[in-house]
C-alpha positions in Angstrom: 93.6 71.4 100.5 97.4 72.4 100.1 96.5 74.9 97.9 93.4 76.5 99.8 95.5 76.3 102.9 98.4 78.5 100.9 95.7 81.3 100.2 93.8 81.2 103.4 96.6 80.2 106.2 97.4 83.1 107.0 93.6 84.2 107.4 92.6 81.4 109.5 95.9 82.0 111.9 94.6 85.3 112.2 91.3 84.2 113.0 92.1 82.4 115.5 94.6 85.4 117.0 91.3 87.1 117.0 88.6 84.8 118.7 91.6 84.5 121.3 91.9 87.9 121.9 88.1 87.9 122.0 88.0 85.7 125.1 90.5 87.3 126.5 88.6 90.5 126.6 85.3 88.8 127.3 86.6 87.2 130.5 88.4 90.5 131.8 85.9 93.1 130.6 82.2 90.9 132.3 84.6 87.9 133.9 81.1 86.0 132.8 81.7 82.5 130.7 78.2 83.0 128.8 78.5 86.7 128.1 82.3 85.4 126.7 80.8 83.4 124.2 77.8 85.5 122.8 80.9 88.0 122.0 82.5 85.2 120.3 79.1 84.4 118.6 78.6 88.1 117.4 82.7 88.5 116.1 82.2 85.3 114.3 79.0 86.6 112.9 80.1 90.0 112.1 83.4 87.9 109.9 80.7 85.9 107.9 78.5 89.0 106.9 81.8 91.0 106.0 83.1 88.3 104.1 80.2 87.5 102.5 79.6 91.9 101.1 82.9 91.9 99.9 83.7 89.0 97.4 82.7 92.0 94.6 85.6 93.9 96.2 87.9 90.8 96.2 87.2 90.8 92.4 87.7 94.0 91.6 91.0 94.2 93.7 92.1 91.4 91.9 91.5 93.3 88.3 93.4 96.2 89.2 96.0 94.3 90.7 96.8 92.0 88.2 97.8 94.5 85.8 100.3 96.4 88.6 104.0 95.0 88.8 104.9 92.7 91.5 106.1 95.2 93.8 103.5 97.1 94.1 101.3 94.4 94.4 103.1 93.2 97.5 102.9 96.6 98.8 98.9 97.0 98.8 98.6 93.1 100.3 100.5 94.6 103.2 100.1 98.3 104.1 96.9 98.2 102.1 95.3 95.5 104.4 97.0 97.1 107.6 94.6 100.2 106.6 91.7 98.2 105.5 92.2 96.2 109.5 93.5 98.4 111.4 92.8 102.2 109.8 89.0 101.7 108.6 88.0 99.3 111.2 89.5 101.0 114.6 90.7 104.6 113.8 87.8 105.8 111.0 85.1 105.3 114.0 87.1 107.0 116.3 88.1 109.3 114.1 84.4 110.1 113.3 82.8 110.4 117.2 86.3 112.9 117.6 85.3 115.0 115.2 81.1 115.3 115.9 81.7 115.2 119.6 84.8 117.5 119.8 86.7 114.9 121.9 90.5 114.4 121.9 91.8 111.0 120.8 92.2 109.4 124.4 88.6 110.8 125.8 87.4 109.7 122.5 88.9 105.7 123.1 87.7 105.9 126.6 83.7 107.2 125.5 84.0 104.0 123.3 85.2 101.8 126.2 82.9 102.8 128.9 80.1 104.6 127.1 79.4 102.3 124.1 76.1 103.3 123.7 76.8 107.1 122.9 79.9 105.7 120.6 77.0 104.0 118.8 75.0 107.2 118.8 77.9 109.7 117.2 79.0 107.0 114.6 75.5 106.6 113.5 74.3 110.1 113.4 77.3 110.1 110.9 75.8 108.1 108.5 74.5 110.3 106.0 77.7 111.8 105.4 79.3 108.5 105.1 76.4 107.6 103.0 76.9 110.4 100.5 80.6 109.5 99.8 80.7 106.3 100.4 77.6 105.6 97.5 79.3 108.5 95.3 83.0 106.9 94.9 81.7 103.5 94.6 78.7 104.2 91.9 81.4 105.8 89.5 83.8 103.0 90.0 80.8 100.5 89.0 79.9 103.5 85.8 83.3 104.3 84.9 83.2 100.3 84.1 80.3 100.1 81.9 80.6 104.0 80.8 83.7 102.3 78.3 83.5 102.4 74.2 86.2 100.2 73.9 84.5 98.0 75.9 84.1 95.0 73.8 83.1 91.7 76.5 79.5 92.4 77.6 77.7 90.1 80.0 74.3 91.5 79.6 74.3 92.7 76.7 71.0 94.4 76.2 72.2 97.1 79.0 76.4 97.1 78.5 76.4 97.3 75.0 73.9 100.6 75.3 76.2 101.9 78.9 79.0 101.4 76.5 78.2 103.6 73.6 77.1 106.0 76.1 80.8 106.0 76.9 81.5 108.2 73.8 79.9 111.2 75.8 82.2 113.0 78.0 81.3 112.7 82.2 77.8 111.4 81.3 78.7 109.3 84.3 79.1 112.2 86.6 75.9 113.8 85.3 74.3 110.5 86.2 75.5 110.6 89.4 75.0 114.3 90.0 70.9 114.0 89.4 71.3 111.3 91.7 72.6 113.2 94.5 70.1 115.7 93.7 67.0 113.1 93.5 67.8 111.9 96.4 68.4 115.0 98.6 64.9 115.8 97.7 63.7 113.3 99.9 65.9 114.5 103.4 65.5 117.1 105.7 67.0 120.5 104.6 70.2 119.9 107.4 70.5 116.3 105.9 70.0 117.1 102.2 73.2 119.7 102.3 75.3 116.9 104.2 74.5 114.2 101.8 75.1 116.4 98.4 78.1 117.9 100.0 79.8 114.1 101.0 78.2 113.3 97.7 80.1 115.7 95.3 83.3 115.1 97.6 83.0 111.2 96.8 83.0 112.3 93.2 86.1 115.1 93.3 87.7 112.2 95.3 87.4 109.1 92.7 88.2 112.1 89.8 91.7 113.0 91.8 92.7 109.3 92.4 91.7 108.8 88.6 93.7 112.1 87.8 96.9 110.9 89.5 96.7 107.6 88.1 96.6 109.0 84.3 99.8 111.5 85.1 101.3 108.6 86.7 100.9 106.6 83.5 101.6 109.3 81.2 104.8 110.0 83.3 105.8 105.8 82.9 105.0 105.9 79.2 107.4 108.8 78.4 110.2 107.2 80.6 109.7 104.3 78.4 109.9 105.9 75.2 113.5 107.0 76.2 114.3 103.8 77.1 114.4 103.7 80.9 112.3 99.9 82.3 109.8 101.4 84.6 106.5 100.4 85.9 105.1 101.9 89.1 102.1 100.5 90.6 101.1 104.0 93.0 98.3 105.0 90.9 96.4 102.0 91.6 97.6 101.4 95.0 95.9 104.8 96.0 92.8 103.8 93.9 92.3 100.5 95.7 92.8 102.2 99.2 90.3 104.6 98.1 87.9 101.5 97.0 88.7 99.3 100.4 87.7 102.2 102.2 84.4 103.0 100.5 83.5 99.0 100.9 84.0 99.2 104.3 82.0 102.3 105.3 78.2 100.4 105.1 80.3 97.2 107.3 81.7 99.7 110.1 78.0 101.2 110.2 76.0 98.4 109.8 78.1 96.3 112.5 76.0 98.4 115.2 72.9 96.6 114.4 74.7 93.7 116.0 77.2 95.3 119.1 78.0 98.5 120.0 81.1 97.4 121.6 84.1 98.6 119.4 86.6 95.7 120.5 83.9 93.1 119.2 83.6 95.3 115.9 86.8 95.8 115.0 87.9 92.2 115.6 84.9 90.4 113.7 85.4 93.1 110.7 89.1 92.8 110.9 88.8 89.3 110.1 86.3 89.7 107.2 89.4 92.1 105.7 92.0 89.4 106.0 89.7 86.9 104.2 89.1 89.5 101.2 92.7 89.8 101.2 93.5 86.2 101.0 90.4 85.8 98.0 92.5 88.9 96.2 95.7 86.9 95.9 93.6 83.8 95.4 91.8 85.3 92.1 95.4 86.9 91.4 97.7 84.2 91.2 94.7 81.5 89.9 94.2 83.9 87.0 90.5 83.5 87.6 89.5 86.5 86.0 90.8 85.2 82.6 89.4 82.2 82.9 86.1 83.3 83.8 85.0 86.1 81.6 82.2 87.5 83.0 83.0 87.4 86.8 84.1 90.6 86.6 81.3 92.3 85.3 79.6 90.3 87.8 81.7 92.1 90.7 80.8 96.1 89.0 76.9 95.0 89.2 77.1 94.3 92.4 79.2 97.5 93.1 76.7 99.5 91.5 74.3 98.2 93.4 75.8 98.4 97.3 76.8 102.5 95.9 73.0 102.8 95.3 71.8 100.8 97.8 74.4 103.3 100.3 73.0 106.5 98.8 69.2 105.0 99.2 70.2 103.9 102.7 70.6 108.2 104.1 66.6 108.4 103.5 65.9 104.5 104.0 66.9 101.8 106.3 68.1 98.6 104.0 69.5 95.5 105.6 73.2 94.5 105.1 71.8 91.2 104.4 70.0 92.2 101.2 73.2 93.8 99.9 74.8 90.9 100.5 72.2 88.5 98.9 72.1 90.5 95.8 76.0 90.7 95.4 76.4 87.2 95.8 73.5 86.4 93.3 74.6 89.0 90.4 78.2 87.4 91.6 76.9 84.0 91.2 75.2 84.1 87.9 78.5 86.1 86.4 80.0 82.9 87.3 77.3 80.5 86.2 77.2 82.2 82.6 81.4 82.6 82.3 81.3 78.9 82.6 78.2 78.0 79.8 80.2 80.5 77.8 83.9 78.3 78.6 81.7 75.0 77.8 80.0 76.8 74.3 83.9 77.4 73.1 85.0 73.9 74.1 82.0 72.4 72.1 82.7 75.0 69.3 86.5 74.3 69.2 85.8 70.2 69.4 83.9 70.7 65.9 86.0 72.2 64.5 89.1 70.0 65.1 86.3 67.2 64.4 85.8 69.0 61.0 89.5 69.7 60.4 
């Protein structure tokens, strides 16, 4: 108990910062006991489904992370989750309805506060944009994964070890994703279809930049270390992971409108959500998890795969949050169930042989 309370303390405090800030609100903005608590009821839904979409995001955060320096670590755990709460849950809404509706920032707050409805309306005309983006960035995280000829740990094997070899042609990735894009912009509107290819092939140039200033980054580190000078900066992955957090959240902000259109309840009940992933990141960090389970990981890039397809599906077809959610924690789940047969197969393997020995 100790120990959970170490990783998630800090999460339940703010928690409960938020459901108290929730009845405040409640009670001012209706003054209505019973209206109070269905807000309540809908932040503390809104906290569960978040959490429960991004464990696969938890994981990957924690296998980027564990290879940065301490520093740097402790730099994305703070500013990072101040722009995963506060930047992607609040201001990337707002940001959105300023931009289709022309408003200013303070007529923009105000059309959220007193016209929640039409705040709903902007965001979600939005979507196939976000869609585009979103889907793009977070499919060639999951390929770029697989895509990998030094890949040598393969959970399902039949598929990696062919992704893998694949890996020895250059961008077949991007191709992958390209005829994507294009497949599926078949299936919209003319308007829609440019939208969704455009967002699309941004998603792309954005994951290739983030990728691109990571390897000068690296480059930069390694020749500083060949002269002799101790240096190890974490900023390359720090951007990457922002990038990643963001593209997570995208089909969350959205898909919270199927439940309120009231952006106080939103933004509390998905800001929660964030600080639990946070806490799960350090929690699979300093645990070592990752090492311990082998396949978890591969687990976590299924499942992104998966919620970037299921985003770029979701500009031509409606698809619950819940059945992202269901198939992440199942592709999560059995990663898990298999890393631990495989940790039980080398005890029994390693008992023989000391039994032999």
């Amino acid at each position: 108990m100790a120990t959970l309370l170490r990783f998630y303390g800090l999460s339940l405090v703010f928690t409960l910062v938020c459901l108290g800030l929730g009845v405040w609100y409640g009670l001012e903005s209706t003054g209505d006991l019973r209206a109070t608590a269905a807000m309540l009821w809908i932040i503390l839904v809104l906290s569960v489904l978040e959490i429960s979409l991004s464990f696969d995001n938890a994981v990957v955060n924690a296998s980027v992370l564990k290879d940065m320096d301490a520093v740097w670590q402790k730099r994305f755990l703070t500013w990072g989750i101040a722009f995963a709460v506060f930047g992607m849950r609040v201001v990337f809404p707002l940001a959105i309805v300023a931009i289709a509706a022309g408003l200013g920032p303070l007529e923009t707050i105000d059309l959220s506060l007193n016209n929640p409805a039409e705040y709903e309306r902007i965001v979600s005309s939005a979507h196939v944009g976000i869609a585009g983006f979103g889907g793009a960035f977070l499919a060639m995280v999951g390929l770029k994964f697989f895509f990998d000829r030094d890949k040598d740990v393969h959970w399902i094997a039949v598929v990696e070890r062919q992704l893998s070899r694949f890996g020895a042609l250059p961008a077949a990735e991007i191709a992958i994703l390209l005829l994507v894009l294009w497949g599926i912009s078949n299936l919209l509107p003319p308007s829609e279809a440019l939208t969704f290819v455009v967002a699309g092939m941004l998603g792309l140039v954005t994951f290739i930049a983030v990728e691109g200033v990571n390897t000068i980054l690296q480059l930069s580190e390694q020749k500083q270390q060949l002269a002799g000078a101790a240096v190890r900066s974490g900023l390359g992955g720090f951007l990457y992971l922002n990038v990643l957090d963001a593209s997570f959240s995208f089909d969350g902000v959205i898909g919270a409108f199927a439940l309120s259109n009231n952006m106080i309840v939103i933004a509390l009940g998905l800001s929660i959500g964030a600080m639990f992933v946070r806490s799960m990141t350090i929690h699979l960090v300093e645990q070592g998890t990752l090492a311990e389970y082998r396949f978890l990981e591969h687990g976590a890039f299924w499942a992104i795969i998966v919620l970037g397809a299921i985003m770029l599906l979701s500009a031509r077809f409606h698809i619950p949050e819940t059945i992202t959610g269901v198939i992440g924690a199942v592709l999560i789940g059995l990663s898990l169930l298999w890393s631990i047969r495989h940790n039980r197969q080398q005890a029994k393997a390693t008992a023989r042989a000391l039994t032999r020995g």
